[in-house]
N, C-alpha and C positions, 0 to 999 in steps of 0.2 A: 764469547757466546754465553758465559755464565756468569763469569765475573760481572760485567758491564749490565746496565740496567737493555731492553729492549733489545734480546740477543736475536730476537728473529729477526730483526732487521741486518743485523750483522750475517746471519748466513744466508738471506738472500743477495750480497752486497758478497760474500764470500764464495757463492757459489754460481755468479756469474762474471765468465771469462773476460767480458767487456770492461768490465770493471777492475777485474783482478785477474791478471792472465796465470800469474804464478803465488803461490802462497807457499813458503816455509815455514812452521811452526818450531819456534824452539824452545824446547819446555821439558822438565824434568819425571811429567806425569802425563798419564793419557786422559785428554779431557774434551770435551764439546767438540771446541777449534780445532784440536790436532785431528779430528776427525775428517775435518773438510780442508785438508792441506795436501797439497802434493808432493810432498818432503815432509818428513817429522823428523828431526835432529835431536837427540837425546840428549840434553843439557845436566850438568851435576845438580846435587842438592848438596846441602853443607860439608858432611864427609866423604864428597867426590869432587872437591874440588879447590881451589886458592881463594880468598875473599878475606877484607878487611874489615872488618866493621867495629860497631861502638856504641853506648848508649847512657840518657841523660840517668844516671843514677844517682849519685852524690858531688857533692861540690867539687867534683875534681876533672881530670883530663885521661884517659885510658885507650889505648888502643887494643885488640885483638886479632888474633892471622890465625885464620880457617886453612885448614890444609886434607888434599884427601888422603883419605886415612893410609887404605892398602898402597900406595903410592910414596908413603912416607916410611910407613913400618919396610918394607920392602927396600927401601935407599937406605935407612940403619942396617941392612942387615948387606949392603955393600952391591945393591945393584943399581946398575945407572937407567933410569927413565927419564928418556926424551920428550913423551907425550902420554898423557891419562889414559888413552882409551887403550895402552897397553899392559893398563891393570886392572882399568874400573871394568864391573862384569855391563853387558849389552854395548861395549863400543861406547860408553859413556864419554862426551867431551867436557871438557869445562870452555865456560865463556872464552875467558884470557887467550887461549891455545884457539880457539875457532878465530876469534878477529882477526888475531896478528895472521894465520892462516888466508881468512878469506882476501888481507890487502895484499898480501901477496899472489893470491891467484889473480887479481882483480887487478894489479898494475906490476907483472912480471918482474917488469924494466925500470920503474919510478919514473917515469916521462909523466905520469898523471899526478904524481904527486902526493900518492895514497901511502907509498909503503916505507918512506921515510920517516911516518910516526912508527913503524913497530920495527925497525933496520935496530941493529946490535949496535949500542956506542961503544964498548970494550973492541969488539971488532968486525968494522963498518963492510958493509956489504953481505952481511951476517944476518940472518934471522932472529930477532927479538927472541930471546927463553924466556920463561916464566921466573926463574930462579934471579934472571938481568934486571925482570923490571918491579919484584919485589926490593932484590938487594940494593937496587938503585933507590927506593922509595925508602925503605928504614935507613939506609945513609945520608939522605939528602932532606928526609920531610918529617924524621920524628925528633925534637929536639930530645934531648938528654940519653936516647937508645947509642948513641955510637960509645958514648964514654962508657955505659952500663954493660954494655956489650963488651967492648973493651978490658974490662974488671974479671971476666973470665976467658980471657983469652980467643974470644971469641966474634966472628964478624955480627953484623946486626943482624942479617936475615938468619946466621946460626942461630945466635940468640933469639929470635923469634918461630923458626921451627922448634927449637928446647923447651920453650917455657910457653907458648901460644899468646902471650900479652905483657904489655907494656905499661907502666902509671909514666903520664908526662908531666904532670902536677897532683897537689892536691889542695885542698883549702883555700882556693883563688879565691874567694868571696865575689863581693858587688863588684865587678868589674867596672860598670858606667861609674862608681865614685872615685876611681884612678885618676890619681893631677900625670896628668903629660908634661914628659919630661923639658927642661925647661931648653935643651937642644936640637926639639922639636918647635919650636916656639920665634922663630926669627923671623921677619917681616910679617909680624900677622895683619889678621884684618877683623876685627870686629864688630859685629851691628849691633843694632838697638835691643835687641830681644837675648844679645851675646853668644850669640854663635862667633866660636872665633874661629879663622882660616888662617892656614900657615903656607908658605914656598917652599918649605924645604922639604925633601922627598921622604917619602914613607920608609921607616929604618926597614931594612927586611927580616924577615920571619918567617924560617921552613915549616912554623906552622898553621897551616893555611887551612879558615873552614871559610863557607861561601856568607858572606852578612851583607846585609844593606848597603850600597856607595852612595850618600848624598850628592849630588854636582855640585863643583869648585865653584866658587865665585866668578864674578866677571873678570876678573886676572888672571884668574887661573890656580889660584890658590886651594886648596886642599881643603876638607872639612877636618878638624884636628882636635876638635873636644867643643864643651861648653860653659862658659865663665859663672861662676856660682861661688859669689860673694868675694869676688878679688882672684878666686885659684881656678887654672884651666884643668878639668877635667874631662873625663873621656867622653862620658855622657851617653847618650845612646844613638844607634846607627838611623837618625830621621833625620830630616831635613832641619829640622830646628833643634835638632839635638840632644832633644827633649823628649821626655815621655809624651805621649801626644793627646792632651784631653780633647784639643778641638784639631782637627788633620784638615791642615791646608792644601792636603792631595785631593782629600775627596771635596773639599769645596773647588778645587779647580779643575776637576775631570767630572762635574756633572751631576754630582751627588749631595749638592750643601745643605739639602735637608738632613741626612747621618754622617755629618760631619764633627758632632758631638756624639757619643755614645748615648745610644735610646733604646726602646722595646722595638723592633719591628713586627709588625702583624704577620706571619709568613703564610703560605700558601693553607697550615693545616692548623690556624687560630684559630679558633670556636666561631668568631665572626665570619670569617670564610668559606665555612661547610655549611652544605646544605642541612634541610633537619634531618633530614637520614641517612646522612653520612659519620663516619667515623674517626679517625686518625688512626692508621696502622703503623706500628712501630716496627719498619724493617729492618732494622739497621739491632736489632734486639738478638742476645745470643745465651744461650744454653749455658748456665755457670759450668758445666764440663765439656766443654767444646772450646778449644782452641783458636786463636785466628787463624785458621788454615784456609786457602784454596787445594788442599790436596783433599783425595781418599782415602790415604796412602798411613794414613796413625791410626792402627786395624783396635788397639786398646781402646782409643778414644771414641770411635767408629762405634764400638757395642756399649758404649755409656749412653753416646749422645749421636743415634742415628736417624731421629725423625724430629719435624718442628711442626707439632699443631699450633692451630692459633688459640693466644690466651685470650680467654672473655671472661668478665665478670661476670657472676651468677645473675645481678640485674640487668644484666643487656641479654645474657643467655635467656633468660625468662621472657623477657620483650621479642626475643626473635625466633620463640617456639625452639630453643632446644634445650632437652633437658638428663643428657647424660655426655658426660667425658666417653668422645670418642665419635660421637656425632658427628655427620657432615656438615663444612659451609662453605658455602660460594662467596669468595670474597673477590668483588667487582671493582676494577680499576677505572681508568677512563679508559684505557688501550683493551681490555679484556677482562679476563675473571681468572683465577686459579681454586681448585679444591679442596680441603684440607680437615683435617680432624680437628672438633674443636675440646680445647682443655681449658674447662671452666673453674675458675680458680680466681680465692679472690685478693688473690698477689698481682692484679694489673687492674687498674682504674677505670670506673666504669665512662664508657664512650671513647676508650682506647681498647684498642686488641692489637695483637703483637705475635711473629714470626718469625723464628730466628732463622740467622740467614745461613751459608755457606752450605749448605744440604740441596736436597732433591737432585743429585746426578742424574743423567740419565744418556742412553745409547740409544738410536734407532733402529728395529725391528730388524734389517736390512744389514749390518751389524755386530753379528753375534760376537765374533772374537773381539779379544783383547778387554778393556776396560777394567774399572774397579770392581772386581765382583762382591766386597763385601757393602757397598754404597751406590751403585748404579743398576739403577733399575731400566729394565727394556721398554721402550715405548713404542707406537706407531704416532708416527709426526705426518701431518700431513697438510697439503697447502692447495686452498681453491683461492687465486688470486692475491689478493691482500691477505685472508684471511687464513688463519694455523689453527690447527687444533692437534693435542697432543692429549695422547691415552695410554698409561701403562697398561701393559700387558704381561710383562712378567715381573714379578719380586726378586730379590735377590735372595739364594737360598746357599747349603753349603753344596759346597764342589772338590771335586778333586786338583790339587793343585803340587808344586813342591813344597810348599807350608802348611802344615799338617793343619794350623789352626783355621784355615780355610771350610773344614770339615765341622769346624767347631762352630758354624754362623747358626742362632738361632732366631736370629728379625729376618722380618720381611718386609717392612716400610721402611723406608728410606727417605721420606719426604716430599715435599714438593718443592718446584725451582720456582718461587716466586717472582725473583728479578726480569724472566721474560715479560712479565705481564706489566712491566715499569714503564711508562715514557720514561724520555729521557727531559730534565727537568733542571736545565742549568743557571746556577743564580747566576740573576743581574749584575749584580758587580763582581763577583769572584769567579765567575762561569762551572764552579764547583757544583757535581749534582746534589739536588734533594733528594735524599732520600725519602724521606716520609710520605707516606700516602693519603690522599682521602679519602675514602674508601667507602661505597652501600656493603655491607654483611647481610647474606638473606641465609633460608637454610637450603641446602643443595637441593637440586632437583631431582625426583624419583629414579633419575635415567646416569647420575653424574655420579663418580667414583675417585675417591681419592687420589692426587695428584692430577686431576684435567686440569688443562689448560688450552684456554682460548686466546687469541691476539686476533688484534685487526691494526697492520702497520699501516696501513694507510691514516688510520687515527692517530699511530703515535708520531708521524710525520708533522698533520695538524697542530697535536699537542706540543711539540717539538717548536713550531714556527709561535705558536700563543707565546712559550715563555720567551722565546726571541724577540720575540715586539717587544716586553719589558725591561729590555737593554736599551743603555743611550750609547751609541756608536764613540767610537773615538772620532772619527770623522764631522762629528756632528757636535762633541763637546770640547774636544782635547784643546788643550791651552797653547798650545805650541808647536800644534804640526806633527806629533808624535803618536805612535799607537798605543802608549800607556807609558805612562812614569819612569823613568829609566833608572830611579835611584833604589828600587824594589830589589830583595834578594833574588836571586838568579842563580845556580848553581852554575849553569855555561851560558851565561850573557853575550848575548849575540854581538855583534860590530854596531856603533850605533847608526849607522846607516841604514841599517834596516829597521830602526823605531820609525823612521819617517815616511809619513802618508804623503804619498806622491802626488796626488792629486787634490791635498786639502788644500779647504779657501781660506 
């Protein structure tokens, strides 16, 4: 409802039974969606719950295990927890402990076939713990943690609650200039352009991230590097092995005009806009604002709680306004939204800009619960297609169990610009655009900061325009297939389902 661009259309589509008889939201905050659910299930956030994660920092390889906090301080001090929600406060679950749960509700007896991925291997007919399928996971899929672990006496998942992270390497460098090993290399096959393919099976490796798989050759052979000047190396995960200046993907799915790397004109090129249009930078955010979808970072909340739109002093001049703080109507294809303008001349004139992840808001009907230092009350109301949303109340200080609740001194919170988005998916990657193109007028005598208008039956419209600008796999694909099978995938499906059943 917030996140996603053209959220009215999502809660009319939410809050008709025909369509969705049941909705669970599971989610760690109260937001839009969990409003119009019929179950809200209270999901962790990082110190309530197990989670691995990782990121590209330096030349190297790191793992990290997230653990909830009171859950763990609590087993140091020698008591046994079975399950989170008998220490996280509100009944909080974490992910992990809800699945292996819900296939167990969902196939009692394993006749369906569900509850044999979360069944205990230690001891079968057992419920999967959390403890089983971490210690399982640092024994079996981090290389070098068992020995490291080991070195202090200790198991891997010990040592990973101990210390909270792992180095699996460091100073890998250029991977793609690696020669493959020469026992990798037995019946190869190589072509003209030197791609070479091998028979012999891929050595294994417990460490597994998800990368491109080009398809084997017509034998069957493997893609196993690319020949560069007499020595086989690794090369890169493409079909040619190769860095790829000219992609023989996209000249055979339909695309051979960006088949080399070019400028493409996109929706919000100067040649594209009309003359009184603009380019809104949506996707633009507040240097003390967070990526957050929460409301939930109350610090960051009273730095960065409102997003006017930025305009240049000479487009503010051209559009009759003339003080920081001012109203504009900034008009979509789908609708318009509100908002204060900050004239300032840090944004490029015939750009204006909106940071995003702001404008909460609760309907009138509503009152309990929500963010109170960032959701603002509205009246939402709907004549057919058509929404129109009006705050009504600010958010102010309250009495709460946080004393700094008391401490709020804003009263704008923003506007929720993303309602007022079609939805705008590219052609080849079906990734939305963000960016808009926008008429900026100055708000009407009647219109108050934060309105918002929609008319989804336009963003339906708008919706189908970008769809025509798609070429079908049906209508281009080289092979019978719904898109290129050699594309990273994190769970790549069976290849049985790439194939279009009815292509000619």
């Amino acid at each position: 409802m917030w996140t996603n661009p053209d959220g009215l259309s999502w809660m009319e589509v939410l809050t008709d039974e025909d369509k969705v008889g049941c909705f669970v939201s599971l989610t760690p905050t109260w937001n839009e969606s969990a409003y119009l659910a019929d179950y809200v299930l209270p999901m962790g956030h990082g110190p309530e719950r197990h989670d691995t994660h990782s990121y590209e920092q330096y030349d190297g390889q790191w793992l990290g295990f997230r653990q909830p906090v009171i859950r763990a301080a609590r087993e140091r001090l020698g008591e046994t927890i079975t399950d989170s929600r008998e220490v996280n406060p509100g009944e909080v679950w974490e992910e992990n402990e809800w699945w292996i749960e819900l296939s167990w509700r969902i196939d009692p007896d394993g006749s369906l076939g569900i509850r044999q991925y979360h069944e205990s291997r230690a001891h079968p007919g057992e419920k999967l713990s959390v403890d089983e399928y971490y210690g399982w996971m640092f024994e079996n899929s981090v290389p070098g943690l068992p020995e490291r672990a080991a070195q202090e006496g200790l198991s891997p998942l010990q040592f990973m609650r101990r210390y909270g992270a792992f180095e699996i390497s460091k100073g890998v460098g250029a991977q793609y200039t690696f020669e493959v090993p020469a026992s990798e290399l037995a019946d190869t096959n190589t072509t003209p352009q030197g791609r070479v393919y091998t028979s012999t099976a891929k050595p294994a490796d417990p460490n597994l991230s998800p990368v491109a798989s080009p398809e084997p050759d017509a034998q069957g052979r493997r893609p196993v590097g690319v020949d560069v000047d007499g020595v086989v190396r690794k090369g890169f995960p493409t079909p040619s092995g190769k860095l790829e200046f000219w992609s023989s993907t996209l000249a055979g799915w339909g695309w051979p005009e960006h088949a080399i790397p070019g400028y493409i004109k996109s929706h919000v090129h100067p040649d594209e806009l009309a003359p009184d249009q603009m380019v809104l930078l949506s996707t633009f955010r507040l240097p003390t604002q967070i990526h957050t979808r929460s409301g939930n970072s109350k610090w960051l909340d009273e730095l960065a709680h409102t997003n006017p739109v930025w305009v240049h002093p000479s487009d503010a001049t051209r559009l009759g306004v003339e003080h920081t703080g001012d109203l504009l109507r900034v008009q979509t294809d789908i609708g318009y939204f509100v908002a204060k303008a900050w004239i300032t001349e840090g944004i490029r004139p015939g750009v204006v800009a909106c940071s995003h992840h702001m404008g909460r808001w609760r309907p009138t009907h509503q009152q309990g619960g929500g963010v109170g230092a960032v959701m603002a009350t509205v009246d939402l109301q709907q004549v057919g297609d058509d929404w129109t949303m009006r705050r009504v109340k600010n958010v102010e200080p309250h009495e709460t169990s946080d004393p700094d609740t008391m401490r709020i001194w804003w009263s704008d919170t923003g506007v929720h610009q993303n309602l007022t988005f079609p939805v705008h998916p590219d052609p080849i990657s079906g990734m939305h655009c963000w960016h808009q193109a926008v008429r900026v007028v100055r708000a009407s005598p009647d219109d108050r900061a934060g309105d918002i208008a929609v008319d989804t039956a336009k963003a339906r419209e708008v919706y189908t325009q970008w769809m025509a600008r798609t070429r079908p796999a049906g209508q281009v694909s080289p092979d019978g297939l719904r898109r290129p099978t050699w594309l990273m995938r994190p769970l790549k499906p069976s290849p049985d389902t790439f194939v279009i059943r009815d292509h000619r």
